[in-house]
C-alpha positions in Angstrom: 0.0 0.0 0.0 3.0 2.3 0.8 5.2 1.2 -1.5 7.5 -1.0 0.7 7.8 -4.4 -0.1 6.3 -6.5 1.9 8.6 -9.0 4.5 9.3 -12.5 3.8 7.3 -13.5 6.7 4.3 -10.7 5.7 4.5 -12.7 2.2 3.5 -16.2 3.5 0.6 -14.8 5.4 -1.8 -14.8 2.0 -0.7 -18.3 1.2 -2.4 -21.4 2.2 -0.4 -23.1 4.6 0.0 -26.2 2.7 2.0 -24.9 0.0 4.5 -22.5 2.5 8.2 -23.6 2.0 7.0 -26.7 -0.5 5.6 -25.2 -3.4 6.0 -21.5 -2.7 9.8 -19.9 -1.5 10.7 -16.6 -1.0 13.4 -15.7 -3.4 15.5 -12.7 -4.0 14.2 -11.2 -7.7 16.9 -11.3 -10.5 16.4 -8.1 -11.4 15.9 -6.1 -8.2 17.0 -8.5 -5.6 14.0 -7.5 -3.6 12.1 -10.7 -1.7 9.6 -11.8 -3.9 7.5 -15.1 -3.4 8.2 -17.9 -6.4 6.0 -20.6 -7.0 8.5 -23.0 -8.3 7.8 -24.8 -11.6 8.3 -28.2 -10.6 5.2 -28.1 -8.9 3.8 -27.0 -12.0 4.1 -30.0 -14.5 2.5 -32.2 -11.6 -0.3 -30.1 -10.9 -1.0 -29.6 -14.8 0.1 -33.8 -15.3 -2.9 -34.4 -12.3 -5.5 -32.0 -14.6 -5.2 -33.8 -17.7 -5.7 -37.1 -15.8 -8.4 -36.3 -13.9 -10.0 -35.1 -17.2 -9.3 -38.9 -19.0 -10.4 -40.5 -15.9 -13.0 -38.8 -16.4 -13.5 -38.8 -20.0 -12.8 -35.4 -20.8 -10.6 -34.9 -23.6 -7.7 -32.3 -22.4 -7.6 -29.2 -24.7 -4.3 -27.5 -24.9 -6.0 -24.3 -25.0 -7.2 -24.4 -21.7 -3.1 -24.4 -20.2 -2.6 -21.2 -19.6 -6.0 -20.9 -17.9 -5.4 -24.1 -15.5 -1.7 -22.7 -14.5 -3.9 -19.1 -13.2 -6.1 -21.6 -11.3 -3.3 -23.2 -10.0 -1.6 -20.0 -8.6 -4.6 -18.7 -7.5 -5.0 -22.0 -5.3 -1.4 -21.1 -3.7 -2.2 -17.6 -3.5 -5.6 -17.3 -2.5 -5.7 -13.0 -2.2 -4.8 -13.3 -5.9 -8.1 -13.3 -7.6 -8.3 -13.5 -11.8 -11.4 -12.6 -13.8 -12.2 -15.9 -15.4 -14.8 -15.7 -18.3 -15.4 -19.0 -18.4 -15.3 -21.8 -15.7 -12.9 -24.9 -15.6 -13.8 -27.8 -13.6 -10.1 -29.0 -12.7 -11.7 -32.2 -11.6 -8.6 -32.7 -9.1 -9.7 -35.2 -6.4 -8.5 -34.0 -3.6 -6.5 -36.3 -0.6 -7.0 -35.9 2.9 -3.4 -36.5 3.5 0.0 -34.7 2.4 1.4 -35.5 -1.0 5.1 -35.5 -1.4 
């Protein structure tokens, strides 16, 4: 709000607990060094890997198209205060566990 980047610690406070120090880091930015939060890519393939299947288990055929749409869903699930203006809705169709997967 006052133009001072927020603290690592004042970061993690809008993301879900779950994903704090797995899936999200705080990292210094390349270009300005300041602490940003990353939501590292290796998470990324799995999460997208876990949408398509869900979709053939299903019987849904997995459209390409809809990539960039699922990765804003995905961040949007890490980052909950982040909020995107879908126009349309995609059922992810992710079933979720009760317990921690690694």
């Amino acid at each position: 709000q006052n133009g001072v980047p927020l603290l690592p610690e004042e970061i993690f406070e809008d993301i879900l607990t779950d994903y704090a120090a797995k899936t999200v880091t705080v990292d210094p930015h390349p270009c300005t060094g300041i602490p940003t939060a990353s939501i590292h890519p290796c998470r990324h393939a799995s999460v997208m890997k876990k949408v398509v299947d869900s979709w053939v288990e299903s019987g849904v055929r997995p459209r390409h198209d809809l990539a960039l749409l699922i990765l804003l869903k995905f961040v949007s699930s890490v980052i909950p205060t982040i909020e995107y203006d879908f126009t349309m809705d995609v059922d992810m169709l992710i079933h979720r566990s009760t317990k921690n997967e690694k």
